[in-house]
Structures are given as C-alpha cells and as structure tokens.
C-alpha positions as CSV (number, residue, x, y, z in Angstrom):
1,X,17.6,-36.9,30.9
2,X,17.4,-34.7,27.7
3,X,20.7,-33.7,26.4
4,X,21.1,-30.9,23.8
5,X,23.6,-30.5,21.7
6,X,25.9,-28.1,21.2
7,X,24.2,-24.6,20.9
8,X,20.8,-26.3,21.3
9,X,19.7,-23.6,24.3
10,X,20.9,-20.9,21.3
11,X,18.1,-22.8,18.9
12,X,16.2,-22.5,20.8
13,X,16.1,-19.2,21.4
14,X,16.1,-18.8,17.7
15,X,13.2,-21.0,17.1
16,X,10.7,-18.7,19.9
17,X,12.0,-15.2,18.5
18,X,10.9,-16.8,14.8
19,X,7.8,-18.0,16.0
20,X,6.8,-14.3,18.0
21,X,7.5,-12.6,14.8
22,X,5.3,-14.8,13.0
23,X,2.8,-14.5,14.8
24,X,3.2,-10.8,15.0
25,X,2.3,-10.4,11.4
26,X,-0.8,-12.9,11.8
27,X,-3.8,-10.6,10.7
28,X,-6.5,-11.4,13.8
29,X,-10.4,-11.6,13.2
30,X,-11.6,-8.8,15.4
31,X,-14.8,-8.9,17.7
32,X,-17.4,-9.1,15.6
33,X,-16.1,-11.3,12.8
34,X,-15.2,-14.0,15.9
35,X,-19.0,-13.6,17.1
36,X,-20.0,-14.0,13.4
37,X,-18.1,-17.5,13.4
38,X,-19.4,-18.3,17.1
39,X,-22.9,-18.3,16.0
40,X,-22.2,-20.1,12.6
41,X,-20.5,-22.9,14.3
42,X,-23.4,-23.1,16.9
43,X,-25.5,-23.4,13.9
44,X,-24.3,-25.9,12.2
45,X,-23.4,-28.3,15.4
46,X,-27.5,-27.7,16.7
47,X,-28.1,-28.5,12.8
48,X,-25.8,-31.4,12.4
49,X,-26.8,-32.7,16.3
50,X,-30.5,-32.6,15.1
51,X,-30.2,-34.6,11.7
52,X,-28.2,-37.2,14.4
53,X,-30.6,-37.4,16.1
54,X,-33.5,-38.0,13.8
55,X,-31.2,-40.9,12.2
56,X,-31.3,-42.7,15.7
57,X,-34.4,-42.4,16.2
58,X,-35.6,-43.6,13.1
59,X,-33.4,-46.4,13.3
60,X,-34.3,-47.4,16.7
61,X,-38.3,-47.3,15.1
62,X,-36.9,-49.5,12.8
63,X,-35.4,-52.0,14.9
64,X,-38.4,-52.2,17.0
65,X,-41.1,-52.5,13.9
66,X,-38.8,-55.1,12.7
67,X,-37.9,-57.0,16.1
68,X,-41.3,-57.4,17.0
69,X,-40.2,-55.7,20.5
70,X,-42.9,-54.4,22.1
C-alpha cells in the first residue's frame, strides 16, 4: 500500500494546478502547420524505409554471389 505523507494529497493538488497552467501557456501548432509536419515525417520514414531496404537487399546479393548459393 502507498502511503503519503503528511499533506501529500495537498501536493498533489499543487503539482496538477502547476502542470494545467503550464500547459495553458504552451503555444499549439494549429491545423495546417500539424499536416505540414505529418507529411514531412511520412517523407522521411518512406525515404529512410527505402534506403533500408536497398541496403538488405544488396547485402543479401552479396551473400549469395559470395556463398555460391544458388
């Protein structure tokens, strides 16, 4: 069982009122700036998937041509 201390359930209370007035004054990216960082992030994960992609590949060529597999 937890057991606060004394005025814990006050801190508490302190700590969340803090933290909703912090975040009040947190300037939010509106529609169209979080679409703009949708599509860049889709970019670069299709790019970054891609150049993967072409690394396995070639290294599975490799292993092949080298093995003699096949």
């Amino acid at each position: 069982m937890i057991k606060l201390k004394a005025g814990g359930i006050h801190n508490l209370f302190r700590f969340l009122k803090a933290s909703v007035g912090e975040i009040s004054q947190i300037t939010w990216p509106t529609k169209r700036e979080l679409i703009g960082y949708l599509i860049a992030v889709v970019i670069v994960s299709a790019i970054i998937t891609a150049y993967i992609y072409g690394l396995d590949k070639l290294f599975i060529t490799l292993q092949i041509k080298l093995s003699g597999i096949r």
